[in-house]
VEXRORO-177784 format. One record per residue (C-alpha): residue in three letters; x, y, z. Coordinates in steps of 0.1 Angstrom, whole numbers, plus 5000, padded with zeros to 4 digits. Last residue first. Layout:
N
ALAXYZ
...
// end
This chain:
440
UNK508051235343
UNK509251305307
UNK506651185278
UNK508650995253
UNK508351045216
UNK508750835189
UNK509250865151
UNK508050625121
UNK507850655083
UNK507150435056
UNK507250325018
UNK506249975017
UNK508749745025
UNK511849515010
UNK513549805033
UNK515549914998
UNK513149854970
UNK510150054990
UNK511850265018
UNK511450245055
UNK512050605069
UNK513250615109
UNK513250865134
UNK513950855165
UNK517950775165
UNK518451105144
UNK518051065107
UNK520651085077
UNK519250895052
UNK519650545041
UNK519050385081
UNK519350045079
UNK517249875112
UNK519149815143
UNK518250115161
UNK514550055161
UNK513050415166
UNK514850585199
UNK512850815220
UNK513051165216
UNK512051385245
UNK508451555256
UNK507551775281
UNK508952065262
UNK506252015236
UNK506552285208
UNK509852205196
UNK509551825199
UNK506351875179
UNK507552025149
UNK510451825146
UNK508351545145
UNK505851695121
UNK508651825096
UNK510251475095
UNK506951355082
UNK504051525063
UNK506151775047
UNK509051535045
UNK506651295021
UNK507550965021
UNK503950845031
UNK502650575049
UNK502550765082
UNK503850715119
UNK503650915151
UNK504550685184
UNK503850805217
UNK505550655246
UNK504950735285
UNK507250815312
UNK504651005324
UNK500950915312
UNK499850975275
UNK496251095264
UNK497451415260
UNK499751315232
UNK496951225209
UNK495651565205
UNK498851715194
UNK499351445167
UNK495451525154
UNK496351885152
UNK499651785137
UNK498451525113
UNK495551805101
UNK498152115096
UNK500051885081
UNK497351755055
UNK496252045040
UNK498952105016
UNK498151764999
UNK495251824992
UNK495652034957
UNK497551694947
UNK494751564923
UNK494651194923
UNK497250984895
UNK498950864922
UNK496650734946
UNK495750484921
UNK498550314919
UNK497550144953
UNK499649864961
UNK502849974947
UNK501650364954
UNK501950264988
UNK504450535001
UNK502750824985
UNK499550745007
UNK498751115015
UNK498351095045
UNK495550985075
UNK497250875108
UNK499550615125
UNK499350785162
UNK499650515188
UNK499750555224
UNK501150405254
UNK501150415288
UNK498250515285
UNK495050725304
UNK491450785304
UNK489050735272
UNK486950965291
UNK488451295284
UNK488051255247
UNK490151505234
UNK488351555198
UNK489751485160
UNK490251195170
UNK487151035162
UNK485450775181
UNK484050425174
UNK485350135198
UNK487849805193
UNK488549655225
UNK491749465215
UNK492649225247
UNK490648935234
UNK492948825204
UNK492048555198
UNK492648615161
UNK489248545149
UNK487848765176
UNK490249045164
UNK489248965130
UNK485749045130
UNK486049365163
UNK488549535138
UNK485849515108
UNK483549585134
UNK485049925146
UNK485550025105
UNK481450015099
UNK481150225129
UNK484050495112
UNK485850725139
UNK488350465145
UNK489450355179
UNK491650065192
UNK491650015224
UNK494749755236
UNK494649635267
UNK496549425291
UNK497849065281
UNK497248945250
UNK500948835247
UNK501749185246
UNK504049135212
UNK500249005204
UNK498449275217
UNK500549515198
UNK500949315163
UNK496649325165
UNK496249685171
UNK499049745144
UNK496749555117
UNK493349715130
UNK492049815097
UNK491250055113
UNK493650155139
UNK493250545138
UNK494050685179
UNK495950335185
UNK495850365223
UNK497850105248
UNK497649995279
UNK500349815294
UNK500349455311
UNK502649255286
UNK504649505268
UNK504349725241
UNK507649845227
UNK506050135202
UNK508850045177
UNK507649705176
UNK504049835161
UNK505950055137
UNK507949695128
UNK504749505118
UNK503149845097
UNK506949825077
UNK506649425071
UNK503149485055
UNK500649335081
UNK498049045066
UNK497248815099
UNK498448495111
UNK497148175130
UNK493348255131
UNK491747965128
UNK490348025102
UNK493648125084
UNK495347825094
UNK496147715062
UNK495547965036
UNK492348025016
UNK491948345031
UNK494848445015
UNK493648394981
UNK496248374957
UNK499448454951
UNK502848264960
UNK506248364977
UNK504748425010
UNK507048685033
UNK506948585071
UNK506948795098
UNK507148655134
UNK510348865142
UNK510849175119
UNK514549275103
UNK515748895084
UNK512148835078
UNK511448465069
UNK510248355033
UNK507948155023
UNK506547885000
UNK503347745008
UNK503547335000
UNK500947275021
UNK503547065047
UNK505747345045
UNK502947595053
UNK501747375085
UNK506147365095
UNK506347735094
UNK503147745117
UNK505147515141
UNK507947655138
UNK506448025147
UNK504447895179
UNK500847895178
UNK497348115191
UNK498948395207
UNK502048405183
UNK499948535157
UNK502148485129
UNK502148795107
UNK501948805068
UNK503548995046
UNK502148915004
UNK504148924971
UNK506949134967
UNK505749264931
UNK508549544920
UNK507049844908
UNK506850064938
UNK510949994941
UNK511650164911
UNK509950494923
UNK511750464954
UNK515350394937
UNK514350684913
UNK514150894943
UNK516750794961
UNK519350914925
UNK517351194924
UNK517451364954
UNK515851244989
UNK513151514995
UNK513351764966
UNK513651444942
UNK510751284958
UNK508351594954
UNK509351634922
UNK508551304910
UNK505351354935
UNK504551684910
UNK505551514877
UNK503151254874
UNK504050884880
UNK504050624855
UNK507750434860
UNK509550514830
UNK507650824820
UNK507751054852
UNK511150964856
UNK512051044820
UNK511051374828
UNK513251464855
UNK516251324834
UNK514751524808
UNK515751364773
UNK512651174769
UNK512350824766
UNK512050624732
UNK510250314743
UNK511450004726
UNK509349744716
UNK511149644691
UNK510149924661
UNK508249704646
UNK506549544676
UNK505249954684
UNK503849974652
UNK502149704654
UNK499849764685
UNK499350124668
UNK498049974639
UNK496049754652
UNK494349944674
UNK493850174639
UNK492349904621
UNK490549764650
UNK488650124647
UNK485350034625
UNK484449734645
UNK483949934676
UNK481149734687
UNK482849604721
UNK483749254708
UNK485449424680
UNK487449624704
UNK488249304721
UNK489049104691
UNK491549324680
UNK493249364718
UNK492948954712
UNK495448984684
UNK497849214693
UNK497949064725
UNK498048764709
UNK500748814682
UNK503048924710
UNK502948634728
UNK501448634768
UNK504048504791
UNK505948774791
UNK503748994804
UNK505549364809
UNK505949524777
UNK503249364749
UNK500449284779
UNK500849604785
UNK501149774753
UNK497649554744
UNK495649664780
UNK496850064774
UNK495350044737
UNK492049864750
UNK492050134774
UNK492250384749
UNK489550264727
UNK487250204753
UNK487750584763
UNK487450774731
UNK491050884720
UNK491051314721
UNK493051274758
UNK495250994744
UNK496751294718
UNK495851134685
UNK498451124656
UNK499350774672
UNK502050614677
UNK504350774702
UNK501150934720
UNK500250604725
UNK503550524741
UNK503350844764
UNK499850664771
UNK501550344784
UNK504050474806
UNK501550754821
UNK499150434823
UNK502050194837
UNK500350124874
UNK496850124864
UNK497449864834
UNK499349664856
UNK496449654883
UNK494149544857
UNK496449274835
UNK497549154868
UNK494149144884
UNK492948944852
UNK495548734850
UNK494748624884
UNK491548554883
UNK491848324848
UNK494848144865
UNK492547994894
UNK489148124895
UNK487048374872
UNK483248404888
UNK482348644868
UNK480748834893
UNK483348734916
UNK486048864895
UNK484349164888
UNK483849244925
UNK487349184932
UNK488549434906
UNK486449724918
UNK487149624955
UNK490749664948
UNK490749994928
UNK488750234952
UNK486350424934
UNK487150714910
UNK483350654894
UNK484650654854
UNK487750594851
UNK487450314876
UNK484350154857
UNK486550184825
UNK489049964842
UNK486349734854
UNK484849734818
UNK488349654799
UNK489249394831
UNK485849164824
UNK486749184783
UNK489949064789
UNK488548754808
UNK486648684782
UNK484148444797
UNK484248064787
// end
């Protein structure tokens, strides 16, 4: 039997470590070990948990211990974070065991000589109920409650204000389970509902999105019915409604400028009804097949995927009717899926505008008159948002505001071309669209 604790300690100290990307370091040990069933997926829920909470867990640590978690050596520590997790947020593991097995497992890793003090801190905590003593700060306790560091905490607040920002932050840690989109190419939605009834695949249907469809259960999604045969893609709910927000329709031509992984490439041909064409660039080679992969396995034969970087007018591309511009940010709207991102070093982030813009600017050359030009991110970040729109409307007289789904909640006050999807209120990941239209 492997221990299955003992596979997440090294892949979390394997992430520490190389500052890879946390999904394929997870996936890779599962494989490896080849964990199946509930094994696998206590494992990626101890791992991702642990990732999420670590500024929760180590201000606990702190709590306990008379070491700062900066002067704790590294195994130690993580076995700490893994124990507090499982103590706080699994219910389904009992206290004694976590306490118990976290004992084991720094045995197990030749630390024999400090299970006394894991121990010790493990218990401590239970004594006192599990009860984290927050601070005082308001700001502070933000940064605590729901791991993130103080600079996006105060990049929210300055935003939104407080009371949106802890609804944002709150809404990161809340598991939604996984968005899929029916390809409506290859079958009908009631018939695809009826194949996941029939499997027993628990759903449900988007109230704000047509042909999106939240699954209740985890697990493999390539394992699903009708994968194969390429019935539905993975889109997040807020990626399937910036593709709707471009209004594709059957006979246009269409640029997505950065489309790997080639989500909204494949929502726009379908809303097309694969008919027209849909080129779908990336500056990446190993990116263009990944979109070339699944578009064949979608049907989808109107996505010609192809490398180029958009960075550069290319001349030859010709022109759209419309276009596309979902680009590189910061990522501080998918810190759910990707707590990583939070604990990187923000010294980028000031760099990024002057890139969207530039790459923004570009894009709208390739439009014809009359055209639309969407400008998306998955970030919540005004800097890399609201700020670009407005930037670009004041610096391109040829262009006008286009309206951005009018019958989706706005809960900030936004013109009719700009719309922010927000995690634990949109049921979404953090997102931001705006659309242009070229005059002519």
């Amino acid at each position: 039997m492997p221990n299955v604790r003992k596979i997440v300690l090294k892949a979390l100290l394997k992430l520490e470590k190389d500052d890879g990307y946390s999904n394929i370091i997870i996936d890779n040990a599962i494989q490896t070990a080849g964990l199946e069933g509930r094994d696998a997926n206590f494992a990626a829920a101890l791992f991702y948990g642990v990732l999420e909470r670590k500024l929760t867990l180590d201000y606990i640590i702190q709590t306990y211990s008379k070491q700062g978690s900066n002067k704790i050596k590294p195994i130690v520590l993580q076995v700490l974070r893994m124990g507090l997790y499982q103590l706080l947020y699994m219910d389904k593991v009992p206290d004694s065991a976590a306490v118990n097995e976290s004992v084991r497992l720094i045995k197990a890793m030749g630390l024999s000589s400090l299970s006394g003090y894991v121990n010790a801190v493990l218990r401590a905590f239970l004594r006192d109920g599990k009860q984290i003593k927050y601070p005082d700060d308001p700001v502070e306790r933000l940064t605590v409650e729901f791991s993130c560091p103080r600079p996006i905490v105060d990049s929210f607040i300055a935003d939104y204000g407080l009371p949106l920002a802890k609804t944002i932050l709150s809404g990161f840690t809340k598991q939604r389970g996984v968005t899929i989109r029916i390809n409506t190419v290859k079958i009908e939605q009631k018939a695809f509902e009826d194949m996941l009834n029939a499997a027993g695949v628990a759903f449900e249907k988007s109230e704000i999105c047509e042909h999106a469809l939240l699954l209740k259960q985890q697990g493999s999604v390539e394992k699903l019915c009708g994968f194969e045969k390429g019935y539905f893609h993975v889109q997040d709910l807020s990626s399937q409604l910036c593709a709707k927000a471009l209004g594709a329709k059957p006979g246009d031509r269409v640029l997505d400028v950065c489309a790997a992984p080639g989500g909204k490439s494949f929502t726009i041909a379908e809303n097309m009804q694969n008919n027209g064409e849909v080129l779908a660039l990336d500056k990446y080679p190993q990116k263009v097949e990944m979109i070339q992969k699944s578009a064949k396995r979608l049907g989808l034969s109107c996505v010609k995927a192809d490398v180029n970087d958009a960075g550069f007018f290319n001349s030859n591309l010709g022109s759209f009717n419309k276009v596309l511009c979902d680009l590189p940010c910061s990522g501080l709207g998918i810190l759910g899926k990707k707590p990583e991102i939070r604990y990187k070093n923000v010294a980028f982030l000031d760099k990024l505008p002057v890139l969207q813009y530039d790459l923004l600017d570009k894009s709208a050359q390739y439009l014809e008159n009359g055209g639309v030009l969407v400008y998306s991110t998955c970030t919540l970040r005004q800097a890399e948002n609201r700020e670009i729109a407005d930037r670009f409307l004041q610096e391109h007289n040829d262009f006008e505001p286009f309206p951005v789904l009018p019958g989706v909640k706005r809960c900030v006050d936004e013109p009719e071309h700009i719309l922010t999807l927000f995690p634990g209120i949109h049921n979404t990941d953090g997102f931001f669209i705006s659309a242009f239209q070229k005059k002519g």
